[in-house]
N, CA and C of each residue as an Amber inpcrd file, in Angstrom:
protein
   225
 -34.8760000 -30.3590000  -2.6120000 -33.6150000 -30.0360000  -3.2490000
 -33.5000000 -28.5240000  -3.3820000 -32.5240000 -28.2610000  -2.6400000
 -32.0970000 -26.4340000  -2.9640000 -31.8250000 -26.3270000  -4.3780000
 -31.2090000 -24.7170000  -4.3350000 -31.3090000 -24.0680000  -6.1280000
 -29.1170000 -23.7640000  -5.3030000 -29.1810000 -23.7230000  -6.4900000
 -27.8400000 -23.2040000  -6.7120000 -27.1050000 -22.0470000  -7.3620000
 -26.4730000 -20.8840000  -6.3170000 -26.1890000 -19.7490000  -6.5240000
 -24.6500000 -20.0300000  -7.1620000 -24.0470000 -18.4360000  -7.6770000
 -23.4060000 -18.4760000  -8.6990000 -22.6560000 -16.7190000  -7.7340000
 -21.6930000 -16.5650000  -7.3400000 -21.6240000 -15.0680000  -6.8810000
 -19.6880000 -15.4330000  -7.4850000 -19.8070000 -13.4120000  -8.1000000
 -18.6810000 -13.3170000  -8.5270000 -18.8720000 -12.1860000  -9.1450000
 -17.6750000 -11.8080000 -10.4280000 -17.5160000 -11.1380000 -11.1120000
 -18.8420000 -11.2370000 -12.1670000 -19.5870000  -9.9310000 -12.9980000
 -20.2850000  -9.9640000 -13.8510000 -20.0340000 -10.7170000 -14.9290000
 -18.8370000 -10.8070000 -15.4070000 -18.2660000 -11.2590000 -16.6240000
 -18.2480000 -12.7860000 -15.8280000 -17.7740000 -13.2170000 -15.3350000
 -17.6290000 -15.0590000 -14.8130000 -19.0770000 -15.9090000 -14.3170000
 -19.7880000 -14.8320000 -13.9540000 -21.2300000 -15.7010000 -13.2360000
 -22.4140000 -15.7240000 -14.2010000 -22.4680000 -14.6900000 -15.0940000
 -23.7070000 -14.2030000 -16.2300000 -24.1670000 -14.9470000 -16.7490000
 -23.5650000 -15.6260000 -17.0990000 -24.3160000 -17.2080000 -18.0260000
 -24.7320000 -18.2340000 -17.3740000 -24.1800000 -18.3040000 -15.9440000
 -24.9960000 -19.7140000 -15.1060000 -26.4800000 -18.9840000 -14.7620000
 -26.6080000 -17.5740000 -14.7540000 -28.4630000 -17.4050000 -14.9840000
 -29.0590000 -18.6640000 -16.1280000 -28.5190000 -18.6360000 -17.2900000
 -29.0150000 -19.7730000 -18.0330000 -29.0790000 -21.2350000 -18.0030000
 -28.6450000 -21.2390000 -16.6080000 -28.5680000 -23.0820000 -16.2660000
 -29.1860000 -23.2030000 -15.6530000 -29.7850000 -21.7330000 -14.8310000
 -31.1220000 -21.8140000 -13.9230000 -30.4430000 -21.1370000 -12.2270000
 -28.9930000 -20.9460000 -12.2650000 -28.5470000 -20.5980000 -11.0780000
 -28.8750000 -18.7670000 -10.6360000 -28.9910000 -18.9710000  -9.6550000
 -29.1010000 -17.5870000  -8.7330000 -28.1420000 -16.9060000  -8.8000000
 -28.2030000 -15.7180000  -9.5750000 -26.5260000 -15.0340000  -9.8140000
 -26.6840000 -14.0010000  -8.6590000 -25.9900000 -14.1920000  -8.4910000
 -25.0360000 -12.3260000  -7.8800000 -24.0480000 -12.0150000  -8.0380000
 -24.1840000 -10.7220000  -8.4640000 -22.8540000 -10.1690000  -9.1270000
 -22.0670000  -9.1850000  -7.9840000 -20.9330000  -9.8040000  -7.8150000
 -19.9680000  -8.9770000  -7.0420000 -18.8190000  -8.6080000  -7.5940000
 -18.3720000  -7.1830000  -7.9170000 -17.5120000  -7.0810000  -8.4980000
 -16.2120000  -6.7240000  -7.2950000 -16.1960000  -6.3510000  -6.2880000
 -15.2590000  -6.2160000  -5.2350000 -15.4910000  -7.3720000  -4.2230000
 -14.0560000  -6.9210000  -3.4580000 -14.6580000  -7.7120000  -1.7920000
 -15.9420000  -7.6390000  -0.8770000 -16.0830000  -6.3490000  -0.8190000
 -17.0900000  -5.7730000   0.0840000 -18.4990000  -6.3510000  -0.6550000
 -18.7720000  -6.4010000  -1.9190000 -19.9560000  -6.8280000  -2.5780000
 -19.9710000  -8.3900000  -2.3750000 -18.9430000  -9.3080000  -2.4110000
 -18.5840000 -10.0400000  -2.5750000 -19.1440000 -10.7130000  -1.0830000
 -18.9110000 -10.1830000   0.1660000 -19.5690000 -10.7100000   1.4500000
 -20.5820000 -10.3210000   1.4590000 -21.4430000  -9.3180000   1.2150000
 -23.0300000  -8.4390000   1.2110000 -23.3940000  -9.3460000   0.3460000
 -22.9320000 -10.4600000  -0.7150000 -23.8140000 -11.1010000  -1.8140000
 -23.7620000 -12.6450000  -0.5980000 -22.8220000 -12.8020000  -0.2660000
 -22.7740000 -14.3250000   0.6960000 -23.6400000 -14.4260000   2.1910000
 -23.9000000 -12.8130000   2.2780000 -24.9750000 -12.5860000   3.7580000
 -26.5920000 -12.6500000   2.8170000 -26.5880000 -12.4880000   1.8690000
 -27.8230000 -11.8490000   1.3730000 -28.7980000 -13.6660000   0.4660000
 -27.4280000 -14.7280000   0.4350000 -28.1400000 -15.7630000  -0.3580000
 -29.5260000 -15.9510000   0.5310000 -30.5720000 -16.4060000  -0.7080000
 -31.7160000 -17.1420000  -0.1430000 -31.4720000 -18.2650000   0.7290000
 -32.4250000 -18.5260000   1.3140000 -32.3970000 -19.7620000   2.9440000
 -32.1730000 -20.9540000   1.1790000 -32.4740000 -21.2220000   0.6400000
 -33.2930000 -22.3800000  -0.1760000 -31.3450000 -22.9540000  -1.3740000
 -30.9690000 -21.9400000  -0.9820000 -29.4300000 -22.2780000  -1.7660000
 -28.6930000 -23.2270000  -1.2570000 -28.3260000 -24.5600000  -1.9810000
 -27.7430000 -25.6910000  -1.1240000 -26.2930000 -25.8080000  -1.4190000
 -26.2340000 -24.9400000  -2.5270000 -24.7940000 -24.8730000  -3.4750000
 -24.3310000 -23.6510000  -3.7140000 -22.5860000 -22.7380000  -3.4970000
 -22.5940000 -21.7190000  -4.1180000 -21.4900000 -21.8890000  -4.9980000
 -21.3940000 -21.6130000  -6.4940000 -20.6150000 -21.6140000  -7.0780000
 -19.4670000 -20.0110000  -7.4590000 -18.3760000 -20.1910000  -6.3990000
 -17.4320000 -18.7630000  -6.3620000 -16.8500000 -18.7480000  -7.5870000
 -16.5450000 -17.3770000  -7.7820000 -15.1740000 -16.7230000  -8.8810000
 -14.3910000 -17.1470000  -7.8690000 -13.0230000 -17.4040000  -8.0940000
 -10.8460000 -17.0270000  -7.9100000 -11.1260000 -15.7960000  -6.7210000
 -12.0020000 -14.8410000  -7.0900000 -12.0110000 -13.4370000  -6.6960000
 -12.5440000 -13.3690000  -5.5600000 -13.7850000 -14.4260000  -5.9730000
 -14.7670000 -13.9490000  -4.4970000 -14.6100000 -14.9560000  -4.0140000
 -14.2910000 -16.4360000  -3.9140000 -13.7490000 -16.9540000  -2.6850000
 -12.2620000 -16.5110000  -1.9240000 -11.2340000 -15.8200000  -2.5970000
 -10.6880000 -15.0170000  -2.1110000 -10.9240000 -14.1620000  -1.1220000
 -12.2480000 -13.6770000  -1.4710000 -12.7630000 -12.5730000  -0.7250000
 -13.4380000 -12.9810000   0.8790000 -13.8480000 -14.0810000   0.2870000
 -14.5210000 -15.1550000   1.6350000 -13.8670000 -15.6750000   2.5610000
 -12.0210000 -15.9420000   1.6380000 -11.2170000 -16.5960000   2.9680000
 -11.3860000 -18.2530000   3.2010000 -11.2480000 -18.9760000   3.7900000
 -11.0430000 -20.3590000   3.6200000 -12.3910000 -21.2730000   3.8210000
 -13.2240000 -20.3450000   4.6420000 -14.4080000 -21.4890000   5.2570000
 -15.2690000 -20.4630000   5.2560000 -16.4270000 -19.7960000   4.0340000
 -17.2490000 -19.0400000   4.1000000 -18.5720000 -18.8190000   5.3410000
 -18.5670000 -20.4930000   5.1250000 -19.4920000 -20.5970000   6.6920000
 -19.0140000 -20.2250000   7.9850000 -18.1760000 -20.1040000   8.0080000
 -17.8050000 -20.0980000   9.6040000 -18.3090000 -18.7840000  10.4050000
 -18.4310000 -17.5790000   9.1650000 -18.9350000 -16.5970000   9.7230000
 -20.5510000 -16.6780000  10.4980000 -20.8950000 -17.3570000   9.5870000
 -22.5280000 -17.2800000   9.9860000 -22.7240000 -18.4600000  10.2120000
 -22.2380000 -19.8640000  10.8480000 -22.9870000 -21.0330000  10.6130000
 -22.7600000 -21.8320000   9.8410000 -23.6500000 -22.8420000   9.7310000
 -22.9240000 -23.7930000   9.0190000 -24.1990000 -22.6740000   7.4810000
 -23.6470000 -23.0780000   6.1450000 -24.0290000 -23.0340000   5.2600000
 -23.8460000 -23.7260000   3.8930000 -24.3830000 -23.5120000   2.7020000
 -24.4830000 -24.1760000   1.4940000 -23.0180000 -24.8040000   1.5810000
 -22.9970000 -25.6630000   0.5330000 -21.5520000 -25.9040000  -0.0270000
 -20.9820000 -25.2080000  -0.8540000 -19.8960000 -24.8180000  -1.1030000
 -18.9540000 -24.0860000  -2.1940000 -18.4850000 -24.8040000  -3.0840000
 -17.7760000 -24.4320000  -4.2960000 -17.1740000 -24.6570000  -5.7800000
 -16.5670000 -23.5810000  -5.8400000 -15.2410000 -23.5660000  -6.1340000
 -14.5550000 -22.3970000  -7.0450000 -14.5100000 -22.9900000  -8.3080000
 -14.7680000 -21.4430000  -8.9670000 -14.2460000 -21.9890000 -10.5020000
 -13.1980000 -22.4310000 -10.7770000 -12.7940000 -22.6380000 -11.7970000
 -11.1000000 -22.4400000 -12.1640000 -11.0740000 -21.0130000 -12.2830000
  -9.8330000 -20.7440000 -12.4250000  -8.9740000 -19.8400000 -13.0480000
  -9.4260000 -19.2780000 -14.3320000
């Protein structure tokens, strides 16, 4: 069973460190793809901000392969 990452804004992702998730904090676009190239092999799940699947565009995998599954937050 993979671990489950958390990438977004500082303020929206900070507290899923306490559920045990892999944060990365992206506060722009550009951080926002450098955090989605950079997940560990072992991530089976990523949970986006509004912001940073924005930033990703419709099908994060498509750039690189197939990869984890996604979640946006809400709003």
């Amino acid at each position: 069973m993979g671990r489950v990452a958390a990438l977004g804004e500082r303020s929206r992702v900070i507290g899923l460190a306490l559920a045990g998730a892999v944060v990365l904090v992206a506060d722009d676009a550009e951080a926002v793809r450098r955090g989605w190239h950079a997940l560990p092999d072992d991530v089976d799940l990523v949970i986006l901000t509004p912001a940073a699947a924005e930033a990703l565009g419709p099908d994060p995998a498509a750039s690189g392969g197939s990869g984890p599954l996604t979640a946006v937050m809400p709003s």
